[in-house]
C-alpha positions in Angstrom: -76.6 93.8 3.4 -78.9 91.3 2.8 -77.8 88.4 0.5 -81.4 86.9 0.2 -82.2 90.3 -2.0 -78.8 90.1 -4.0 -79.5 86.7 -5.0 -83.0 87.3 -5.9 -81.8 89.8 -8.5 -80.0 87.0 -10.0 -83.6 85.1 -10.5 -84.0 86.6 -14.5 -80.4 84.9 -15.0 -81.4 81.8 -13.7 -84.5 81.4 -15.0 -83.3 81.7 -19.0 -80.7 79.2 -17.5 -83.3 76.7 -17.0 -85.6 77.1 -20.3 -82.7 77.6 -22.7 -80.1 75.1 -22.0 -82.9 72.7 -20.7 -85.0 72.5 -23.4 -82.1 73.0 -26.2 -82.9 75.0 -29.6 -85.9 76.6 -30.6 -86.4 77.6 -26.6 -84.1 80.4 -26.4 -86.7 83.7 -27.8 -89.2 82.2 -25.1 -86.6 81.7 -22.3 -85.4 85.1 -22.7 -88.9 86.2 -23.0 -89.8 84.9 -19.3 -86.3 86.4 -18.2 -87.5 89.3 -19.2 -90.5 89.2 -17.4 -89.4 88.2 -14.2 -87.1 91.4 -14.1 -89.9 93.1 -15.3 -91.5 92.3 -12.2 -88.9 92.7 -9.8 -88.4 96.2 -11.0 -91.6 97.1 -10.5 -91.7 95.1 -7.0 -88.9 97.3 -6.3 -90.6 100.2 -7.6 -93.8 99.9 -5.3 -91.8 99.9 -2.1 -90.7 103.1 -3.1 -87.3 102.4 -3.8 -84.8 102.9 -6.9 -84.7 100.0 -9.3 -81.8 98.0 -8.9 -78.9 97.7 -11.2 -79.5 93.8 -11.9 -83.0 94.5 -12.9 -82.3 96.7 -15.3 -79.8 94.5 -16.4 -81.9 91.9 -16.7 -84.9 93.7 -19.1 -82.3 95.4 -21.1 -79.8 91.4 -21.7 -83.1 89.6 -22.1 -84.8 91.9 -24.3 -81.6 92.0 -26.7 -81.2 88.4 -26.3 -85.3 87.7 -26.8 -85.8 90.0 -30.0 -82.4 88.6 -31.7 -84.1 84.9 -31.0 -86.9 85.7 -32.3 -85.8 88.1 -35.0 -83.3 86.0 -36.4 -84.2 81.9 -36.0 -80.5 81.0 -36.8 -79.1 82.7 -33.8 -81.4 80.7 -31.8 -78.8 77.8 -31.6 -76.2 79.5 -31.0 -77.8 81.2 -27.7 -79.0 77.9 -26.9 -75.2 76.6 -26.3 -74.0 80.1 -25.7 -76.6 82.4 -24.4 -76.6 81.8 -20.3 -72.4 82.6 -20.5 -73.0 86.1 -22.6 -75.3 87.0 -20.6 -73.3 86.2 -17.8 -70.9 87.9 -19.4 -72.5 91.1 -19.8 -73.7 91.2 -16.6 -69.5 91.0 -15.5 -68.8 93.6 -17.5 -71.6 96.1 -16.5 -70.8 95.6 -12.2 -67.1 96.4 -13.3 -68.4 99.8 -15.6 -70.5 100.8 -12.9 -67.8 99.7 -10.1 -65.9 103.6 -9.9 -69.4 105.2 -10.1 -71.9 103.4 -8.2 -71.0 99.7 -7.0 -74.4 97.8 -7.6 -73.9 96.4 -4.0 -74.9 99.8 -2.2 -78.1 99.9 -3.3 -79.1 96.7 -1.1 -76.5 97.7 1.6 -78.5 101.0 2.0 -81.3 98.4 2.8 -79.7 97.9 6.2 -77.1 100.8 6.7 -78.1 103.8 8.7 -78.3 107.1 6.0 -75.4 108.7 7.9 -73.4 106.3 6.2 -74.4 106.4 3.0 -72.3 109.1 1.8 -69.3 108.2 3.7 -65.7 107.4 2.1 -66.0 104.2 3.9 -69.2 102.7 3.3 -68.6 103.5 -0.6 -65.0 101.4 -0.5 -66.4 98.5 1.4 -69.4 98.2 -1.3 -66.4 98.6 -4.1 -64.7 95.6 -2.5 -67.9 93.9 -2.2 -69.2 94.5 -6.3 -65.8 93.8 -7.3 -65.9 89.8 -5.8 -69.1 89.6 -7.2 -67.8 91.0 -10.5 -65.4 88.7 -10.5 -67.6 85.4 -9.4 -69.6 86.5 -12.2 -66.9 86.7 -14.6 -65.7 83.6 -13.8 -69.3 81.4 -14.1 -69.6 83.2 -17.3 -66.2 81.5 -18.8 -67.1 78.2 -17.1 -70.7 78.6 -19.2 -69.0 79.4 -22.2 -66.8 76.5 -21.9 -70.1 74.2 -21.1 -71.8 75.7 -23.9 -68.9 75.1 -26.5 -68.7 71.2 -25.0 -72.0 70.6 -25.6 -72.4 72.5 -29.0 -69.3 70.0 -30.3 -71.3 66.8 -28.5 -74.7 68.1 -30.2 -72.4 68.0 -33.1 -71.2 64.7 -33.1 -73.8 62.7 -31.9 -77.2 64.5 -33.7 -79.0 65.6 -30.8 -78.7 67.5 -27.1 -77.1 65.6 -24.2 -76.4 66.7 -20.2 -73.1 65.5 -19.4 -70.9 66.1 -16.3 -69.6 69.1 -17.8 -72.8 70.6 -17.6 -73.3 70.0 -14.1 -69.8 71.0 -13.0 -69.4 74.2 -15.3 -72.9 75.5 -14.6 -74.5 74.4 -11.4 -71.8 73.4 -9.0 -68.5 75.2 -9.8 -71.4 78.3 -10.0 -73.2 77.6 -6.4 -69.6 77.4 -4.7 -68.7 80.4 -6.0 -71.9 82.2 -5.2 -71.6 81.0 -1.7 -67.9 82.1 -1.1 -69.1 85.2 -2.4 -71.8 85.5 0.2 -69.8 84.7 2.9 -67.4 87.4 1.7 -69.9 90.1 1.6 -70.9 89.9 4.9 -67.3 89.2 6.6 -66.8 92.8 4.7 -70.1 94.1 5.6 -69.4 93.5 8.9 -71.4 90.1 9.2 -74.6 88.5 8.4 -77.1 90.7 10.7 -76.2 94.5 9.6 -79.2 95.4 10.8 -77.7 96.0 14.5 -76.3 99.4 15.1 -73.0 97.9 16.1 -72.4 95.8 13.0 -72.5 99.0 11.6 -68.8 100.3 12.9 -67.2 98.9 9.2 -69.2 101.6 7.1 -67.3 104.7 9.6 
């Protein structure tokens, strides 16, 4: 399973990140607009190498185009998405990998990247992939309370002091409690997996 790909999924996510709570107010319809068009184009990346289109890309279009027509729709949200907007989205993202956990576990679309077909169908390789979306259900879960708690400290700073300000919060709630937990996740993934080269037949012995 290749983390690189799972990450890059995450790219629509990250990118509102940046524009929205950057910029402040009166940023958030065109963040969620360029969200939207970067899963927009990893879908149809995905799509021209033949393949399904991945669960976080469809995510992505369908949370950024909500997000981008409410901003622009309604100008009074627009603040409230600025504080608020990267942990609902975060949010919704959570709550879709744990919907979609019995069914299909988002993870086994890029673990059939790597894994032979014979084990595609197996009891196995469907568990470890549960185990696998389920940590990153929950890592995802977990940055979207630390962005909602970022969000609401900056919304009351904002308040008292008249204009936008970064302060540690910020950085700890959004960028480095979020990066540890991505990377703990990672590692996870592939201890599960069966480490970080699947691609070798005998890696393959955890999806039997």
């Amino acid at each position: 399973m290749s983390a690189k790909s799972i990450l890059i999924g995450f790219l629509p996510w990250i990118a509102f990140s940046l524009v929205a709570t950057r910029v402040g107010p009166g940023a958030v319809g065109m963040a969620a607009l360029l969200a939207l068009a970067v899963a927009v184009v990893l879908t149809a990346r995905t799509v021209r190498r033949g393949e399904s289109p991945k669960l976080l890309e469809l995510a992505g279009i369908g949370v950024f185009a909500v997000v981008g027509a409410i901003a622009l729709i309604e100008p009074a949200s627009d603040a409230v998405f600025a504080f608020y907007g990267r942990g609902l989205a975060s949010l919704a993202l959570a709550v879709l990998v744990f919907v979609t956990l019995p069914f299909r576990p988002f993870t086994e679309q890029y673990a059939r990247e790597s894994a032979p077909r014979q084990y595609w169908d197996t009891p196995a390789f469907h568990a470890i992939n549960r185990r696998i979306s389920a940590a990153w259900g929950g890592t995802i879960a977990v940055m979207a309370l630390g962005h909602l708690i970022a969000g609401a400290l900056a919304a009351n700073a904002a308040e008292s002091t008249g204009y936008l300000t970064q302060r540690p919060g910020d950085l700890i709630l959004n960028w480095v409690i979020p990066g540890l937990l991505v990377l703990a996740t990672v590692r996870y993934s592939q201890r599960v997996a069966g480490g970080p080269t699947p691609q070798h037949t005998s890696r393959h012995e955890s999806y039997r």
